[in-house]
N, C-alpha and C positions, 0 to 999 in steps of 0.2 A: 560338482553337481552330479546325480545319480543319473543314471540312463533314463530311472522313469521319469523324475523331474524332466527332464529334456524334454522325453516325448511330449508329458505334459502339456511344457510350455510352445514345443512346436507344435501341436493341435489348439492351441491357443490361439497361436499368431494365424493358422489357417483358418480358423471361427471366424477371427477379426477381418480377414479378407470377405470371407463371404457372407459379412454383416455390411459392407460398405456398397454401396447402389449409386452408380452414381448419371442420374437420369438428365445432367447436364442443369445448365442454369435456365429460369422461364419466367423474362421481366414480368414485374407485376403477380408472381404466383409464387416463387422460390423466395424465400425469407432472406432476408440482407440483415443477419443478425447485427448489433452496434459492438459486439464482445460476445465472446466464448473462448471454451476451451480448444486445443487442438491436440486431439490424442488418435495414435497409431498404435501396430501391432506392439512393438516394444511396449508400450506403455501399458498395456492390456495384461502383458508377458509379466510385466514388472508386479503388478498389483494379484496376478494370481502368484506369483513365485513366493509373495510374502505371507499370502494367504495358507496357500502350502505348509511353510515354516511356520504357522501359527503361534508367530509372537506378533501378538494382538494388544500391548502395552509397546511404548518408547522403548527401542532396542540398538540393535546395532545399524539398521538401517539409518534410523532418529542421529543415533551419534556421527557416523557418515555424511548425510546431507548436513548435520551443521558444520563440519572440519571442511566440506566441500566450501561450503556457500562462505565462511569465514573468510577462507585462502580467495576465495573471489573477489570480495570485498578489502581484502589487508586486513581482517579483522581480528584480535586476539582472542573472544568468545561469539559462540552464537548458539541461540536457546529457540529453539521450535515451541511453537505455541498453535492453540487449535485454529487462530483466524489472525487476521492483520489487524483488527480491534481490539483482540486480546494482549496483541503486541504492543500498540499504543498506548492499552492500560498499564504495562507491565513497565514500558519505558518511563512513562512521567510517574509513575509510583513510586519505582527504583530512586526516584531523586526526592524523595519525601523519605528514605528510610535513614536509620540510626548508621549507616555505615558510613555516612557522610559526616556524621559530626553535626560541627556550626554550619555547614552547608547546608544541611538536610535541608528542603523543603517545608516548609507551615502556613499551616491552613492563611487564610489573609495574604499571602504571594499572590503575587503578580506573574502573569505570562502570556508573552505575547504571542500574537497568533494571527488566521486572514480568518476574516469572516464567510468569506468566498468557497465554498469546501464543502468535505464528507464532515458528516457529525463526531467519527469517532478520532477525528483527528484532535478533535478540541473539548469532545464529553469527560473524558479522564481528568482534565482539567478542575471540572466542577464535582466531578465527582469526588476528587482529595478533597477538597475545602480551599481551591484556590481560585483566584479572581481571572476570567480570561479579559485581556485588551487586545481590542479587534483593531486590526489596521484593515487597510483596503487593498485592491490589487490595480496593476495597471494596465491596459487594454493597449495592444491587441495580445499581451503576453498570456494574463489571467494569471499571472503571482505579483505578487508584492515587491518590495527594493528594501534594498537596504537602510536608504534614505528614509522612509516609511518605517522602519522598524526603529531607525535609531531617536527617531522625532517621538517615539512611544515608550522609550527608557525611561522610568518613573523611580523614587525613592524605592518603591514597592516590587520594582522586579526583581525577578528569580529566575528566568528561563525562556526559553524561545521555543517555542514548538511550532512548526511548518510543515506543508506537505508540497510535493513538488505538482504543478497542474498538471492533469490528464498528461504525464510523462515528458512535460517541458519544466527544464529544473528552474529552479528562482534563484537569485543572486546569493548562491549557497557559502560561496566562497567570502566575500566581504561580509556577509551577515555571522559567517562562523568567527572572523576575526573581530566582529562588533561584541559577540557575545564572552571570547576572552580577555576582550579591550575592558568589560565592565564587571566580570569576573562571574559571567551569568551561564546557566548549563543550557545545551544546546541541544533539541530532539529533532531530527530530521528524520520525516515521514517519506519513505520513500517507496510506498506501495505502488507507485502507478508508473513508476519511473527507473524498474532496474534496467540497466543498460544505456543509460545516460547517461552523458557527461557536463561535466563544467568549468570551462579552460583547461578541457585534455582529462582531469580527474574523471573518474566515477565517481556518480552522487551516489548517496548511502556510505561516503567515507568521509564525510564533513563533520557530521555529528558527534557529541559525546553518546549521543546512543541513536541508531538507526532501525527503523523498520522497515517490514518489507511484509506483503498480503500474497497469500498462494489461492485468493477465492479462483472461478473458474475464467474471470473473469481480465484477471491478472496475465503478467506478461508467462509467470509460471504457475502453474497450478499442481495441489497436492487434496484437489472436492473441496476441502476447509483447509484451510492452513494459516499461518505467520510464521516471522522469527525477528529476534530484537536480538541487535548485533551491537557488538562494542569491545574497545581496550581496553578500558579501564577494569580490573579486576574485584574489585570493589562491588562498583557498578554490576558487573555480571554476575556475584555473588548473589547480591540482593535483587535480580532479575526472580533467577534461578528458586530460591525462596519464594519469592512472591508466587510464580507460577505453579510451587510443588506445595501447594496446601500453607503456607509459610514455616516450614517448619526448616528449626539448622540443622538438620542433618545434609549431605551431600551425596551421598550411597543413590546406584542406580537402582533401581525398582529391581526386586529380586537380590540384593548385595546386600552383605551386612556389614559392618566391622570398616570401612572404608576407613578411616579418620584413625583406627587402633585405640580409639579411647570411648566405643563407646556406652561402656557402665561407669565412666570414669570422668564425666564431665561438673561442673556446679553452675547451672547459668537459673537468673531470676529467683524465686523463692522454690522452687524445687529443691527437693534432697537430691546431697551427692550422691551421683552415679544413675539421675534418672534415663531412662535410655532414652540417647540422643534422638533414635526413630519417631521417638514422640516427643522433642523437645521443639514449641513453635518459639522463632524470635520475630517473625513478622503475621501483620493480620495478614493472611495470603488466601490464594484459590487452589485451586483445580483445572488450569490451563492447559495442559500437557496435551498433545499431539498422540499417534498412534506408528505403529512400523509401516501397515500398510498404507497409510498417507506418503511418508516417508520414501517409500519404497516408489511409488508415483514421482516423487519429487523427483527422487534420484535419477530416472529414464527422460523426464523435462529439461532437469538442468543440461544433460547432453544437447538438446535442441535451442539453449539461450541462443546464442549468435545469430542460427538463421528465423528464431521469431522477431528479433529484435529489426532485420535487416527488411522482414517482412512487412513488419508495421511501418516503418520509415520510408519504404517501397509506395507502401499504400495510400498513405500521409501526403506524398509528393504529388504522387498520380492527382489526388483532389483537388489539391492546393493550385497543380498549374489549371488542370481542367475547371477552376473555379472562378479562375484568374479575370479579374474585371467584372464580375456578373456584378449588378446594380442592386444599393440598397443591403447589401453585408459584408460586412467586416469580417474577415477571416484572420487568423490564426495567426503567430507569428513565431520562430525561435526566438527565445532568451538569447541577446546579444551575449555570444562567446560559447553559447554552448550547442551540443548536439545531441536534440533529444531522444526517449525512446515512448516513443507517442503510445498512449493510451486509445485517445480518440482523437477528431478532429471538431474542432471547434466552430460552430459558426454563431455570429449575432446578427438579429436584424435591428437592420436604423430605425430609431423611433418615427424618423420623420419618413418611412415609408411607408406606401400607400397600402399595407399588409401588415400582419403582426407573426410575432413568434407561431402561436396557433393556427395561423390559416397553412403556414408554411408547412410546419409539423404532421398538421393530416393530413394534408396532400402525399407527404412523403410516406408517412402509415398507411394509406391509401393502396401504395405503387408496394408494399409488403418492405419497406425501407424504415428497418427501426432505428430510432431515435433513442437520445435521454438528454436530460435538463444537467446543466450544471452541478450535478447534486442539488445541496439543498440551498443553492443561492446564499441568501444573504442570510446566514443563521440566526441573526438577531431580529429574523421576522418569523422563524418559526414557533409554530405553539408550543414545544417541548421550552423555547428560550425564554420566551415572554415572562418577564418578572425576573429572572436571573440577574444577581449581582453580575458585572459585566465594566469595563471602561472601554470607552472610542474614543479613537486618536485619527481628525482627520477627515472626520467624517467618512459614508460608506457608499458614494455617486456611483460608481462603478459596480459595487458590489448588488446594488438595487438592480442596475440596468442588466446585470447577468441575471437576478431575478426574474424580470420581466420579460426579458427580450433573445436569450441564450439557449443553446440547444448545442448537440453535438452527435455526429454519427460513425460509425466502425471505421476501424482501418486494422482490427486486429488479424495474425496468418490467416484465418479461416477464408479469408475474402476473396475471389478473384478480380484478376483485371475487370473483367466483363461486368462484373458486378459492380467495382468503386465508377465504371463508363457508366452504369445503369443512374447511380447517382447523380451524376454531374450532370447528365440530360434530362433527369426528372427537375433539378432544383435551375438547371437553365428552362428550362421546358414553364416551369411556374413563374420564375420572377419575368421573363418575357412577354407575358402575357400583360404586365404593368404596363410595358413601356408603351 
């Protein structure tokens, strides 16, 4: 690094000092955000240092955090993509392409999935031309079982795509042995939940293809970001394509010649020797990521441990301070495993004398933000309505997250003082029942 780079970036990190105020916490007036980011000097350091170096396209940074975030995972490939949706698309895609053979994926497959969730865990689905089957989840966990998925293997399945709840994993590990028991590909969604485990494992290494979301919101963040992680080489081929326009070339942006052959290829009805730079084998996009996302990541991932340890910290503090309040159901770990919490979950009983909304603004009231399950039961939303679709099972549980579900922060950002703020606002309201 150059001396002036340095100075740079240590006038950098002193900016970031004397942008931080910090006027202490003031119930009721200081925002109890439910998620955000947590970024410091280094991180601030990280994104101008990249800025600097003005590689403003996937670079070395790009290639870096995925060899980082692979070796994290065990994983043989991993491809940065601009959001965790893009990853999702790019994972159930990847098993629709020709690289598979008789495997491949076709339109009319079956895949199983929870109805309980983010949209984009299960839109890629519809968006190939394939059928999702909704299973339900079971309370107080808010994932699904094993038993539930294997009760929904149909002539017509093809694949399992899952997401672990607000970073409490679901029985990852039998559901990965259901889906090579029936010889079905397996997508585990694991944006909400890096840093979990599942009988000792990290989730995000179950899967024949994994993702992972860097929104700000996540346990890392990169502003926007994903990556779709896997062994299978094949698979990361046809990742890789889909994400870069679909075209087969493999050359980094800015490289030519990577492969040595390439005026020397014959693929489709093209003449020999069309240049590979322009040769598409997949319908593909334009997903790719940038350096200075990248370069954020990079300064993040130094901090996984103590965010992970933070949220868990946070998680706990609620869970005991919650302990017996009347009238909600709280949260529960996945028997065997040890999550890396998202949020913290709460439902109210239908048979109490209150409902989700009364509760909810009371807590927006005290500057104590909230959010809904996501989108509950997806088969009530209006983008679903009408959509080819099968249940198995029916969806009791998945309605009552609908109706009755909510969930507040426990991400680093929080203090003590702050998750106390909470437990005495939400003792303080259901009290008033008794």
């Amino acid at each position: 690094m150059s001396d002036h780079k340095a100075l740079v970036l240590d006038e950098v990190r002193k900016y970031h000092m004397e942008q931080q105020s910090d006027t202490g916490f003031v119930p009721g007036v200081t925002e109890i955000w439910p998620s955000g980011a947590v970024l410091d000097a280094d991180d601030r350091a990280a994104l101008v240092e990249a800025a600097l170096d003005l590689r403003i396209a996937a670079g070395e940074r790009s290639r870096k955090f995925e060899s980082r975030f692979a070796k994290l995972l065990g994983r043989r490939k991993a491809h940065l993509t601009n959001s965790g949706s893009s990853a999702n698309l790019l994972a159930l895609t990847a098993l629709t392409s020709h690289v598979r053979g008789e495997r491949a994926l076709r339109p009319g497959d079956e895949v199983i999935t929870v109805a309980a969730g983010f949209p984009t865990t299960v839109n890629p689905i519809v968006q190939n031309g394939l059928v999702p089957v909704f299973v339900d989840v079971e309370l107080p966990i808010y994932n699904t079982t094993a038993e539930r998925v294997a009760a929904a293997i149909g002539p017509k399945t093809r694949a399992i795509m899952i997401a672990h709840a607000l970073g409490n994993p679901f029985e990852v590990g039998e559901i990965a042995a259901l889906a090579k028991e029936h010889g079905l590909a397996f997508v585990e969604d694991n944006c909400d939940a890096v840093g979990a485990t599942y009988d000792g494992r990290l989730t995000g290494t179950f899967g024949d293809l994994t993702t992972v979301s860097f929104y700000p919101a996540h346990h890392l963040t990169m502003g926007e970001g994903g990556i779709v992680l896997t062994s299978d080489l094949k698979l990361a081929r046809a990742v890789e394509s889909l994400r870069d326009w679909g075209r087969d070339c493999w050359c980094e942006p800015g490289k030519n010649n990577t492969c040595l052959k390439r005026f020397d290829h014959q693929m489709g009805d093209l003449p020999h020797g069309y240049d590979h730079k322009y040769t598409f084998s997949h319908i593909g996009y334009n997903l790719k990521t940038t350096d200075l996302q990248a370069g954020l990541g990079l300064s993040q991932l130094d901090k996984l441990e103590g965010f992970v340890a933070a949220r868990r910290h946070n998680w706990q503090r609620l869970r005991e301070g919650l302990d017996g309040v009347p009238f909600l159901m709280l949260a529960e770990p996945t028997p065997r495993s040890e999550p890396s919490w998202f949020g913290f979950v709460i439902t109210v009983d239908p048979k109490a004398p209150f409902g989700r909304a009364a509760l909810v603004d009371f807590l927006e009231s005290r500057k104590i933000g909230t959010r809904l399950l996501f989108a509950g039961n997806l088969t009530r939303q209006p983008a679903w309505i009408g959509r080819p679709h099968r249940v198995v099972g029916g969806l009791a549980n998945s309605d009552l997250i609908t109706e009755q579900t909510f969930w507040v922060g426990v991400y680093p950002g929080l203090t003590d003082e702050m998750i106390d703020y909470v437990i005495a606002s939400v003792r303080e309201f259901t009290g008033s029942y008794r």
